[in-house]
N, C-alpha and C positions, 0 to 999 in steps of 0.2 A: 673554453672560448668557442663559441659560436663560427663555424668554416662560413667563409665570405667567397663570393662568385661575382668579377666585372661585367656590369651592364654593358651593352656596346652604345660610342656615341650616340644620341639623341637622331632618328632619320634613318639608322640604317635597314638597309631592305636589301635581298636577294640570297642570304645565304638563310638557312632553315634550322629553327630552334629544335624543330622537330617535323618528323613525314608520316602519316596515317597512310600506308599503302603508297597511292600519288598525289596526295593531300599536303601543304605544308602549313606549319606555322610559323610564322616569318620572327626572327629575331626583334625586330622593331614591335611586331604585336604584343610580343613578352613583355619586353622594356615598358611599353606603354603601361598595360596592367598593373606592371612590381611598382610603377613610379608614381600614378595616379592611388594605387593601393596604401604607398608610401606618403603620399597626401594626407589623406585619411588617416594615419597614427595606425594604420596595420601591419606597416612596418618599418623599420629605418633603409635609411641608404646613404652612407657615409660622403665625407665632401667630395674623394675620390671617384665617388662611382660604384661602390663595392656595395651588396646587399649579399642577406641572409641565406645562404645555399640553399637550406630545407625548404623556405619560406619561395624563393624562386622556382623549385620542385615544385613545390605542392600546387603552384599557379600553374605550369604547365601540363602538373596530369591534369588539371580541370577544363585547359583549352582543348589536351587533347580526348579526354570524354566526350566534351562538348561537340567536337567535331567529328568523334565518331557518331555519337548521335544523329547529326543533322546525317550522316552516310546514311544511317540506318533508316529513319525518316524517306531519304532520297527514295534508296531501294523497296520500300514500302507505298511508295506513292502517295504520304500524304504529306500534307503542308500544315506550316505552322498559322492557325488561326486567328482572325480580329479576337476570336474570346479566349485564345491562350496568351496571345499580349497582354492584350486586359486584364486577367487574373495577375500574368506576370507584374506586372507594371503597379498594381492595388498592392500586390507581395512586399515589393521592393520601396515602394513609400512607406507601407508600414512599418516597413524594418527599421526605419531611421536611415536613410539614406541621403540625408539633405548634406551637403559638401561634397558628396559624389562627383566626379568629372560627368562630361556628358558621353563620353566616349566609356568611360569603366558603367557608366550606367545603363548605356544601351548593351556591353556587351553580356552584363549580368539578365537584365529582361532577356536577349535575345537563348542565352544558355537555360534560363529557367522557360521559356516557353517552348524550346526544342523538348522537354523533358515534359513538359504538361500534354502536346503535341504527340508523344510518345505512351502515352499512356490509351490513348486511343487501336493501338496497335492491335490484331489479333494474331491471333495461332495461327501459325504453319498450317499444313496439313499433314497428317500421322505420315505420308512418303515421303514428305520434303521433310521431316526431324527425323525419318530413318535414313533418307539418304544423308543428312549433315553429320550426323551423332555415330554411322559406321563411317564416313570418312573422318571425323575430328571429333569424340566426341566430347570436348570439352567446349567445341562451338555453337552448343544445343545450351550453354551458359551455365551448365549445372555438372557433377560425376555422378555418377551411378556404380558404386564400388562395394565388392569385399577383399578381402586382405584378411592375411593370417602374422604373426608377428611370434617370431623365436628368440630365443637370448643368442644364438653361434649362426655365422654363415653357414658353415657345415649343414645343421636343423634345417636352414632355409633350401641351399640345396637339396635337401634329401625330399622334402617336399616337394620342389620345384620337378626331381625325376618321377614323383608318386606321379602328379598332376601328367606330365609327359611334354614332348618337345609342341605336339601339336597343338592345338584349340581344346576347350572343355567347355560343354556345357555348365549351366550353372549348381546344379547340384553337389554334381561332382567338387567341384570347388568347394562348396559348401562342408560336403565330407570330411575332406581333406584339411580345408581350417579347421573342423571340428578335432579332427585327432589330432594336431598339429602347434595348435596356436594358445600363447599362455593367455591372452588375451582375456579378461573375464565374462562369462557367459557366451564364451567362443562357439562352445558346445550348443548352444541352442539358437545363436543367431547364424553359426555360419559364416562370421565376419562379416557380415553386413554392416554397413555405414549407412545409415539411413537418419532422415528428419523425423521430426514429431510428426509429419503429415505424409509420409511418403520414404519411397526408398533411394530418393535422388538429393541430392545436396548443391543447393546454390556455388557456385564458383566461391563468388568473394566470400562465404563462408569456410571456404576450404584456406585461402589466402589470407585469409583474419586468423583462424585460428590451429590449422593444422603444421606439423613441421615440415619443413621447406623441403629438404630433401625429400619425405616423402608426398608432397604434393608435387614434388619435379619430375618422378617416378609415376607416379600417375598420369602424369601430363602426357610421358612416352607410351604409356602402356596402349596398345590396340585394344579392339573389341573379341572379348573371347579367350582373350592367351594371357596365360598367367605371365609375370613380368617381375625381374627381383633377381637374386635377392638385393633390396635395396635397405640401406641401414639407414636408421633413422637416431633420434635421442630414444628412445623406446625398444631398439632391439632390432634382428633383421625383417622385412615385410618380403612376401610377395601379395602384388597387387595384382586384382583381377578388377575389368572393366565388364560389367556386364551386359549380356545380349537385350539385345532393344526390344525385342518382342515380351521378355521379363518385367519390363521396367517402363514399359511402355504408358501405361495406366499413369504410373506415375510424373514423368514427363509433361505427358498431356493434362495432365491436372495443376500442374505449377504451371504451364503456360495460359490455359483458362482462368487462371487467378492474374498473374501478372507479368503477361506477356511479352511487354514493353520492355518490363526487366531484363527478362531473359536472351531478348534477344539484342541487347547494348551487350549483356557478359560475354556472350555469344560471340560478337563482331568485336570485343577487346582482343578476346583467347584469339582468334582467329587473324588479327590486322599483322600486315607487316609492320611493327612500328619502332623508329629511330630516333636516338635523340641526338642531338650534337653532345661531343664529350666535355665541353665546356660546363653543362650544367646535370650532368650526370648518364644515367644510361633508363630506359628501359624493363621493368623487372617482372614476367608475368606472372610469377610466384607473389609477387606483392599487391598488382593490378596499378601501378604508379612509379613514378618515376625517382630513381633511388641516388645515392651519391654511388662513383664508380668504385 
């Protein structure tokens, strides 16, 4: 049976569905969407008042993208255009949108034009993705990682004293996976986690497809210092975040392609962001917002 979440009355305003940093999204913007969406045959809502948990989730990570977005747009200084509406607005007729409220319709144009509006975005400069990426750097919107993976914590320790208490370049690491990690072609890559284009890996690709723990272990991990032993379904990891002048190349080659993107992962990873427990929590392992 499908977990059900109460709407609040119809009007209410002042307490917060959720806060992007000092941002909020008001309980009543919620309700509006689930109820106009519920209009539409997108979803139910019982005579009570009670609607679909997942179903009210999945509407609130999307306001709150959205309104990272438009932060991100802010701190870029550009604004959403007469021809990002206009495309928006052509999108949104096409799609079959006729029964739509006017209120769910403006806010679907306004969230798809912040994101056409975004695509305009450009690259950082190489100091401003080195100063973000050694303070956080999973705020550059992508990891830049190797990792060695054992069957015994014990293995991972012992690794862990090879590598040493301090920082390691990345070689070294490399080494050290290589004699170390059952991993297959450990020995030639090093541990390296890399894309088909590069040796950096999108966020939301790590939150799609890697395991939780050890993308939460990642997430802690500094720039330079090995970090672990952390267990995963796989065995123990230590994870290494590596040096930006490494990886640099690659970085700035994902953001010359789609820069926009990366820096919405960027300002996700990086927002203070709260949800009322009413409709779940938070989850940055997931990039959306989960039941508690």
């Amino acid at each position: 049976m499908a977990a059900l979440v109460a709407l609040p009355s119809c009007g209410v305003t002042g307490d917060a569905a959720a806060t992007i940093n000092d941002t909020d999204i008001s309980r009543s913007e919620l309700e509006t969407v689930v109820s106009d969406l519920a209009a539409v045959g997108q979803t139910a809502i019982t005579t009570n008042g009670m609607a679909d948990a997942e179903f009210v989730r999945s509407v609130l990570t999307s306001l709150i993208i959205g309104r990272t977005t438009d932060a991100v747009l802010a701190d870029l200084g550009i604004e959403v255009s007469d021809s990002d509406r206009q495309f928006s607005e052509q999108r949104f007729d096409q799609s079959g949108g006729a029964g739509y409220s006017e209120s769910l319709r403006e806010i679907i144009i306004q969230l798809n034009s912040a994101v056409s509006a975004l695509d305009r975005a450009e690259a950082p400069t190489t100091d401003a993705l080195r100063a973000t990426y050694e303070r956080r750097p999973a705020a550059v919107g992508m990891l830049c990682l190797r990792h060695l993976v054992v069957p015994t914590e014990a293995t991972a320790r012992q690794a862990m004293k090879d590598l040493g208490a301090t920082g390691v370049d990345d070689e070294a690491f490399a080494a050290v996976a290589a004699k170390y990690s059952v991993e297959p072609n450990a020995t030639t890559t090093g541990g390296a986690l890399t894309a088909a284009d590069g040796d950096c890996i999108a966020l939301n690709q790590y939150q799609e497809g890697f395991d939780d723990r050890f993308l939460a272990g990642a997430l802690d991990a500094g720039v330079g210092r090995p970090f672990g032993p952390v267990r995963s379904s796989f065995g123990y990891h230590v994870i290494y975040v590596r040096p930006f002048d490494v990886v640099a190349k690659s970085i700035g080659s994902n953001y010359a392609s789609s820069a926009g993107d990366y820096l919405l992962l960027g300002a996700l990873a990086d927002a203070k962001i709260r949800v009322d427990s009413t409709y779940g929590r938070w989850d940055p392992l997931a990039g959306s917002v989960v039941a508690n």
